[in-house]
C-alpha positions in Angstrom: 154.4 119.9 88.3 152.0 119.3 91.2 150.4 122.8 91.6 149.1 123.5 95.4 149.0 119.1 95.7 151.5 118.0 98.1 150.2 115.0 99.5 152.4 112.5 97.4 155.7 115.2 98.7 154.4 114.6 102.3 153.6 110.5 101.7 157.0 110.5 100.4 158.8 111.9 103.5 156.8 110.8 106.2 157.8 106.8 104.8 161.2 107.9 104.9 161.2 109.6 108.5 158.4 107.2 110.2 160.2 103.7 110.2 156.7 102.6 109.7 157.8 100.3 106.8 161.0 99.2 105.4 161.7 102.3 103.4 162.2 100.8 99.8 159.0 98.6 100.1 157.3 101.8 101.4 158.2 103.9 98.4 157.5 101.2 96.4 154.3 100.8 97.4 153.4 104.5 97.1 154.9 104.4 93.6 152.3 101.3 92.6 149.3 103.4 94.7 150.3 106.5 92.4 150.0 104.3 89.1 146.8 103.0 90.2 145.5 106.4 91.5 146.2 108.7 88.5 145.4 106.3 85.9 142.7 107.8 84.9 144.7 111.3 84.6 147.2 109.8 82.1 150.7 109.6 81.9 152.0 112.9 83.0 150.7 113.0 85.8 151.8 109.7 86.9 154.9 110.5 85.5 154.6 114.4 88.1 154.0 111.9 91.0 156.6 109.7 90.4 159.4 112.2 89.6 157.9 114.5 93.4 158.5 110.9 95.2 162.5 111.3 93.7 162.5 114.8 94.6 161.2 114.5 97.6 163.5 112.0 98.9 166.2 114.0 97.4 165.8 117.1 99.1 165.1 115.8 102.7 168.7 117.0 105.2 168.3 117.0 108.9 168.4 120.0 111.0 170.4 120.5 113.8 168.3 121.7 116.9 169.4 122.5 120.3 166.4 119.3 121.1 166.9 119.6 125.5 165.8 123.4 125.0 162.8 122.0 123.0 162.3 119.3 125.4 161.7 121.4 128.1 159.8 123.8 126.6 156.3 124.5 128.3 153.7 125.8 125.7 151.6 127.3 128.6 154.6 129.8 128.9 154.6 130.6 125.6 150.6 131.6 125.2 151.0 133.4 128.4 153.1 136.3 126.5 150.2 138.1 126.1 149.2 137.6 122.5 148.7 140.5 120.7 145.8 139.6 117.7 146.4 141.1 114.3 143.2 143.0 113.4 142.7 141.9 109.2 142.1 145.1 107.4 139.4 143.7 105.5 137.2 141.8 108.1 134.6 143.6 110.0 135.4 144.0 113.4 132.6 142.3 114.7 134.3 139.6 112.9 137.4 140.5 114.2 136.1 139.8 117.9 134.7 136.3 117.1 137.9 135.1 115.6 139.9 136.9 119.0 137.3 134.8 120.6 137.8 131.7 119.2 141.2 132.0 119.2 141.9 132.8 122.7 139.0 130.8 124.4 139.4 127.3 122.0 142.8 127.4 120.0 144.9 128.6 123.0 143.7 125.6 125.7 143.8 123.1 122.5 147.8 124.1 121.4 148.6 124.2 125.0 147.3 120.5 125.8 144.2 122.1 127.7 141.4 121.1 125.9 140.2 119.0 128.2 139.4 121.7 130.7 137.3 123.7 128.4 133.8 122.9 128.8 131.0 121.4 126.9 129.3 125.1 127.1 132.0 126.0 124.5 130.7 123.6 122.0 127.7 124.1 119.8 125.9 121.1 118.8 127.1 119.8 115.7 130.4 120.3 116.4 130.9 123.6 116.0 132.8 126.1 118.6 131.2 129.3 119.9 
């Protein structure tokens, strides 16, 4: 197979479910990028590529999902739950309070559409986040 690779699964599905394309010249087109692509990697692999983009296309169903409770859904009310942080066994707990840190003062606002009220103080230079 693949191993961890999922990229042509995910190519494969998102031309199916985006509309960006007509779906057969889509899948055709990823079927010529994967022959030029893995050329160099022979025959099975092409051959691993090409059977995932079948699969893939295969496997997709739709799922039924009650879409006005999802609608109206606010993700401030879900972060305001009072999140409860696993602590990881095997990280120091200094480490442990950067990654609460992180988590509660730069991933919450992001997920919840907030990030642009953090400020630039939150930032390192570089692009990292204290």
């Amino acid at each position: 197979g693949l191993g961890m690779r999922i990229n042509t699964l995910m190519q494969s599905c998102f031309y199916q479910l985006s509309g960006v394309l007509p779906v057969d010249q889509a899948l055709g087109l990823l079927r010529q990028s994967i022959q030029e692509v893995y050329a160099k990697k022979g025959p099975e692999v092409i051959k691993a590529n090409l059977k995932a983009v079948d699969a893939a296309s295969a496997a997709m169903v739709e799922i039924d999902y009650p879409k006005e409770e999802w609608a109206a859904l606010e993700m401030n009310d879900w972060f305001a739950q009072g999140r409860q942080y696993e602590k990881h066994s095997r990280i120091p707990e200094p480490v442990n309070e950067v990654i609460d840190s992180f988590v509660q003062n730069i991933m919450e606002p992001v997920l919840s559409l907030e990030g642009e009220k953090l400020p630039v103080s939150a930032f390192v230079p570089g692009g990292f986040m204290a």
